[in-house]
Structure formats: structure tokens, C-alpha cells
C-alpha positions in Angstrom: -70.1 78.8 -29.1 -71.5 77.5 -32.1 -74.3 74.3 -31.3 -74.5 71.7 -33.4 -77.0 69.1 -31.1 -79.6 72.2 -30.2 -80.9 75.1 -32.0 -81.9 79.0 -30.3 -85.0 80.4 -31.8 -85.4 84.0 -30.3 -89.1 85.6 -30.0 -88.7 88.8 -28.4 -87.8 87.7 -24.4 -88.3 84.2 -24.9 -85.8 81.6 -26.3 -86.8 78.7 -28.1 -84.5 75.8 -27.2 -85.1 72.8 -29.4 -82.9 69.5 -28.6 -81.5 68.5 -31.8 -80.8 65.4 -32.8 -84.2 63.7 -34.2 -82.5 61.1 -35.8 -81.7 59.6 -32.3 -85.0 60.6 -31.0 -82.9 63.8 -29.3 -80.7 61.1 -27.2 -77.9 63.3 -25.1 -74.2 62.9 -25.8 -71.0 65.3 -24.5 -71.8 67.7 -27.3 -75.4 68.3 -26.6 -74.3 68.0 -22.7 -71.1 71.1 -23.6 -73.9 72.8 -25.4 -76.3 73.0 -22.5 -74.3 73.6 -20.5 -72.7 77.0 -22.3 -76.4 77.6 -23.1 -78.1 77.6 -19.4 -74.8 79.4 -17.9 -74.9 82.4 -19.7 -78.3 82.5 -19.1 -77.5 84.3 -15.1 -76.8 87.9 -16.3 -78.3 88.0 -19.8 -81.7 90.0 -19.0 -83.4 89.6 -22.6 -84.0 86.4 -22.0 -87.1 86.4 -19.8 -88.3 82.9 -20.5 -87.1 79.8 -22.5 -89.1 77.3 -23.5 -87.3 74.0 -24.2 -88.6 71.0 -26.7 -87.6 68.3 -29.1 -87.4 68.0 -32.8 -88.7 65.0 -34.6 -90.7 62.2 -32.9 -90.1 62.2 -29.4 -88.6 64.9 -26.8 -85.2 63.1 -25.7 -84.7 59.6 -25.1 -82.2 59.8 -22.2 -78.6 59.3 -23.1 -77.4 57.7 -26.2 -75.9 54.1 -25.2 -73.7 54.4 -27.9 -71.9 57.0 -26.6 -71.8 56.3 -23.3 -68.0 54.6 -22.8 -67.0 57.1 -20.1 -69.3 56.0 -17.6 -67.4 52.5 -17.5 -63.6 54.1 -17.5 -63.1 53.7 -14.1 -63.9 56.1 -10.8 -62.3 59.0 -12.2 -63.1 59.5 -15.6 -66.3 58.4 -14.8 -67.1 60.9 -12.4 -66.0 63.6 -15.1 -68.0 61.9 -17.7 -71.6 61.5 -15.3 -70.8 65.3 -14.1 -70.7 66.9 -17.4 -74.4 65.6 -17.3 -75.5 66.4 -13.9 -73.7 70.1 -14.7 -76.8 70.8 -17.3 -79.4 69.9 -14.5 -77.8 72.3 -12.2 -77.6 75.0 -14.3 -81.2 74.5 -15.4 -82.1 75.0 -11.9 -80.1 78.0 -11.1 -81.1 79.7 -14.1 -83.1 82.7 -13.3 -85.7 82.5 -15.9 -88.7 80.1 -15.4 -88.0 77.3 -18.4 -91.1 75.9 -19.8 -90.7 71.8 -21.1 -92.6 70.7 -24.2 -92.6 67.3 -24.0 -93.9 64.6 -26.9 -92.9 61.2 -27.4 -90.1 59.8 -25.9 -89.0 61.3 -22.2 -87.0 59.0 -20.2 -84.1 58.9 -18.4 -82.3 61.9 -19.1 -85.1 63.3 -21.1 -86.9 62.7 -18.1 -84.5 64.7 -16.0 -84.1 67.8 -18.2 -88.2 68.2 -17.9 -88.2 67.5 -13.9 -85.6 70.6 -14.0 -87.8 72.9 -15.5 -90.0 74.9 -14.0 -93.3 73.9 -15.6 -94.4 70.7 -18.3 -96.3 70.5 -20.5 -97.1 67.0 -22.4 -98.4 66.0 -25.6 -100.6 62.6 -25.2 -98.2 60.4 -26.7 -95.8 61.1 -24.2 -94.0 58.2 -23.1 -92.2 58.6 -19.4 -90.0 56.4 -17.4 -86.7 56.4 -15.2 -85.0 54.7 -17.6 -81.6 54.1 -16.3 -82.7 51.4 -13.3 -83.7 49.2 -16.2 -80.2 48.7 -17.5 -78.2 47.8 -14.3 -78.0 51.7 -12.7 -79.9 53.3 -10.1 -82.8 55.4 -10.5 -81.1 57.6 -8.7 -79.3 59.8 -11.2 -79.3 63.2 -12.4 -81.7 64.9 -10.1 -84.4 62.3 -10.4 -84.3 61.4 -6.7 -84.1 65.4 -6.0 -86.9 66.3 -8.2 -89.6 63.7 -8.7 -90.2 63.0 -5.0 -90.9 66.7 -4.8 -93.3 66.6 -8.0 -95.4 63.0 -7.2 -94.6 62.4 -3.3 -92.6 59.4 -2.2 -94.5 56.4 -2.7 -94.9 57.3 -6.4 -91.4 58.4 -7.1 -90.1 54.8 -5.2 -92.3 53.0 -7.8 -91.3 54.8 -10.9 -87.5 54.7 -9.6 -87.4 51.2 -8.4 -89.2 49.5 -11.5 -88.5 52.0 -14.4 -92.4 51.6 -15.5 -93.6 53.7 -18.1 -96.2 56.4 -17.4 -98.8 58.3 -19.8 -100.2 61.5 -20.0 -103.2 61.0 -18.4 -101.2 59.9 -15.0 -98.7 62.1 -15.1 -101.4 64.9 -15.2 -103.2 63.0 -12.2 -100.3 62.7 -10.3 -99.6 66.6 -10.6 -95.9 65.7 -12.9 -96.8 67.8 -15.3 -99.4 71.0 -15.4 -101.4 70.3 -19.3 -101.2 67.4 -21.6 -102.4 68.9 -25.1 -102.6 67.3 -28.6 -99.4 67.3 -30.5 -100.4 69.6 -32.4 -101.6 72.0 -30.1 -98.2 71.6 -28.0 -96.0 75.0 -29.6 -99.1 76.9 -29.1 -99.9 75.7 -25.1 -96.0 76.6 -24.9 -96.2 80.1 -26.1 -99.3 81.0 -24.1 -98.0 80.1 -20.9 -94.9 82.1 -21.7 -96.5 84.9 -22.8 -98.8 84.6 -19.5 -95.1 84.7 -17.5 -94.3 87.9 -19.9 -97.2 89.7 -18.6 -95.3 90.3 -14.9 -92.7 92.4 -13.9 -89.0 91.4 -15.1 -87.6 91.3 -11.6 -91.0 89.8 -10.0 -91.0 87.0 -12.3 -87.2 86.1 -11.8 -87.9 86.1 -7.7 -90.4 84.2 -7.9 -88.4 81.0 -9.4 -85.8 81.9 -7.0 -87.8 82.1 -4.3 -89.9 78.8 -5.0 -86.3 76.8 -5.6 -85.4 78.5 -2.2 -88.5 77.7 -0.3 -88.9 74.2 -1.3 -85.9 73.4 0.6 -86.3 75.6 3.0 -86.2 74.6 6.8 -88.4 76.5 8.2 -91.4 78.9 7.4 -89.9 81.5 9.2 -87.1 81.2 6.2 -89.5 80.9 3.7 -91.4 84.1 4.7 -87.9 86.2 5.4 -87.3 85.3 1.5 -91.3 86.5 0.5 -90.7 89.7 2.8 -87.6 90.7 0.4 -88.8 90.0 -2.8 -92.2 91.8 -2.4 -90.8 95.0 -1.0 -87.7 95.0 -3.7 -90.0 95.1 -6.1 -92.4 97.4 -4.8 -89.5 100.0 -4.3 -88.7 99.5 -7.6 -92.4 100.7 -8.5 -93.9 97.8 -10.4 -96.3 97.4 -7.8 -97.8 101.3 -8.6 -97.9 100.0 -12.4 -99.5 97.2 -11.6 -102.4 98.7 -9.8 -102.4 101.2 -11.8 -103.0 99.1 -15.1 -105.2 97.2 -13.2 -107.4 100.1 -12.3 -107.6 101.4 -16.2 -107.4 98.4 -17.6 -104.3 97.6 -19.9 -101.7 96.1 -19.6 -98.7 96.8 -17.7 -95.9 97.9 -18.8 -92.6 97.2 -16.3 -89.1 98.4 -16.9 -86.4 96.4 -16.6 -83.8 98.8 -15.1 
């Protein structure tokens, strides 16, 4: 598939995914929602990808969808549902992706924009970042795309019913208080905070690293701790038969770096 709304940088195992449409601040439309969508599924069985990063061209990170192109919302219940689908789709596959996807944010993130950095794995913000669930202030709910799945998780209740209900705008200091998002950097100093922590996720084993976001996304809905530790048990002894544990120790003990195979 050819994209026309985002671009694919490649640097070694991580992707660079850049949202682009800058002239409307990186606002989503069915393109950029097909694209995404093709993107983040073929993203299950292709192991050279070991971590994307995902960030916004021009002057803000995504300002939720574009209202000018958003006709198929209002078609009635059936094309409607296919229309707000196609969205929710990208959110799902973001999720179930197997690689940890790092968010640059800047600028503009709201409402949709919002939701694409709630489903990644880690955020970090510039301080001119500019946050809000943006959809409750123009006769929706702020329930809408993952929102209510994600931010509840992220801030706790109480914050994620004032944010939802009244569509306020936060800033990079609170969002960094209230544990949302993990840095807030300069703008300038955004790529580079993005490619450390990437390069820091690069430095574990291939199949460690993958069942660890699976079994995060798995434990936090887990019902019990007995299911949460059944899923640990697996992962840590899958990959110490595959011997990354020996490597690791082993590098540990003469100090370089590790070196796993992913095979």
C-alpha cells in the first residue's frame, strides 16, 4: 500500500511513523485511518520491526479528526457504525501490535490525537503540548475510541471523569504529574528523548521485549494475580530456554553488551 497521510522512516529495528498531514495540524481522515490501519496490521508477523516510534509533522501531533471530513458519522446507524469503526480499528491494532510503540507528542493532541498516544505503550511530550478529550465538547461523548478504556487506566477515575466530562485542556507539567505521560522534553529535544528510549528497548532480547507488552496488555485486565503470574511464569521460562537469559548474564558478567538472536 502506498500512504499518502503518513510516512515510514526505517532505522535499523525501529520504524519511524510520522502522521502526515501538517497543513491540518495532522487531523485523521479515512485515508490516514486505511493507512494505519494497513500499517499496525502487518506489523504481527514482521520481526524487523522491533520498535516504532510514532510523531507528527509540522506544528502540533494530531488534532483529532478533521470536522470536514467527518459526514459518515451523521449517515445514519449503519454507515455510521462502519465509518466510527474504521477509526476505533487503528486503536485496536495499536494495541495488539507486538512491538512497544513509543508517542512523540507536541502541540496539538486531542481527541483522536489523544487516543492514538493513550494506545501506545509509552509518551513522551514536548512542553507545548496541548491535551484534551475533544469530542464531548462538540455534542459526543467522551467516550470514544478507547478513551474510556485507556485513560482511567493511565490517571485513575476521578481524573479521567473530569477530563472526559468537561473536555478541559491539560499541559505538560500535569500530565507528567498525573503519571499520562513518562517525559515532557523541549521541542527540540523530543526526536532525540524518542530514540533513546527506543534504543534503551533495543538493548533486550527480541522475544523478551515482545512478552513483555503482551503480558502488560494481558495483566492489566487480568482477573486475578494467580492469571497474571501464570502469564510471568511462561514468558520467563520461554525465553530462558531459548538462552537469552545465559547471554544476558553472561554480558552482564564481562561487561558488553548483549547480543540476542532472533530465531
Amino acid at each position: 500500500m502506498s500512504y499518502k497521510t503518513i510516512e515510514i522512516g526505517k532505522e535499523g529495528a525501529i520504524d519511524w511513523v510520522t502522521l502526515n498531514r501538517s497543513d491540518r495540524l495532522n487531523a485523521i481522515n479515512p485515508q490516514m485511518c486505511d493507512e494505519l490501519q494497513d500499517y499496525f496490521g502487518k506489523l504481527q508477523f514482521d520481526h524487523s520491526v522491533r520498535v516504532v516510534v510514532l510523531r507528527g509533522a509540522g506544528r502540533a501531533f494530531c488534532a483529532g479528526y478533521d470536522i470536514t471530513e467527518v459526514g459518515g458519522v451523521v449517515a445514519g446507524p449503519v454507515r455510521g457504525m462502519r465509518f466510527q469503526r474504521q477509526i476505533s480499528e487503528v486503536i485496536m491494532r495499536m494495541h495488539r501490535s507486538p512491538q512497544p510503540i513509543v508517542c512523540l507528542a507536541h502541540g496539538a493532541t486531542t481527541g483522536g490525537g489523544l487516543a492514538f498516544a493513550l494506545a501506545s505503550d509509552v509518551r513522551i511530550v514536548s512542553f507545548d503540548v496541548k491535551i484534551n478529550v475533544a469530542m464531548v465538547k462538540i455534542g459526543l461523548t467522551g467516550c470514544d475510541v478507547g478513551i474510556s478504556y485507556f485513560l482511567p487506566r493511565a490517571v485513575g477515575q476521578s481524573i479521567a471523569a473530569e477530563l472526559m466530562m468537561t473536555g478541559r485542556f491539560i499541559d505538560a507539567d500535569r500530565a507528567l504529574r498525573l503519571g499520562l505521560v513518562s517525559e515532557a522534553v523541549e521541542l527540540t529535544d523530543l526526536e532525540a528523548s524518542g530514540r533513546a528510549m527506543a534504543n534503551d528497548m533495543l538493548k533486550t532480547s527480541p522475544l523478551g521485549l515482545r512478552f513483555t507488552k503482551e503480558g502488560l496488555r494481558l495483566a492489566t485486565d487480568a482477573g486475578s494475580l494467580e492469571a497474571a503470574v501464570a502469564l510471568e511464569d511462561r514468558g520467563q521460562i520461554l525465553c530462558a530456554s531459548a538462552g537469552f537469559f545465559e547471554e544476558g548474564i553472561a554480558a552482564f558478567k564481562q561487561d558488553r553488551p548483549a547480543k540476542y538472536a532472533d530465531n
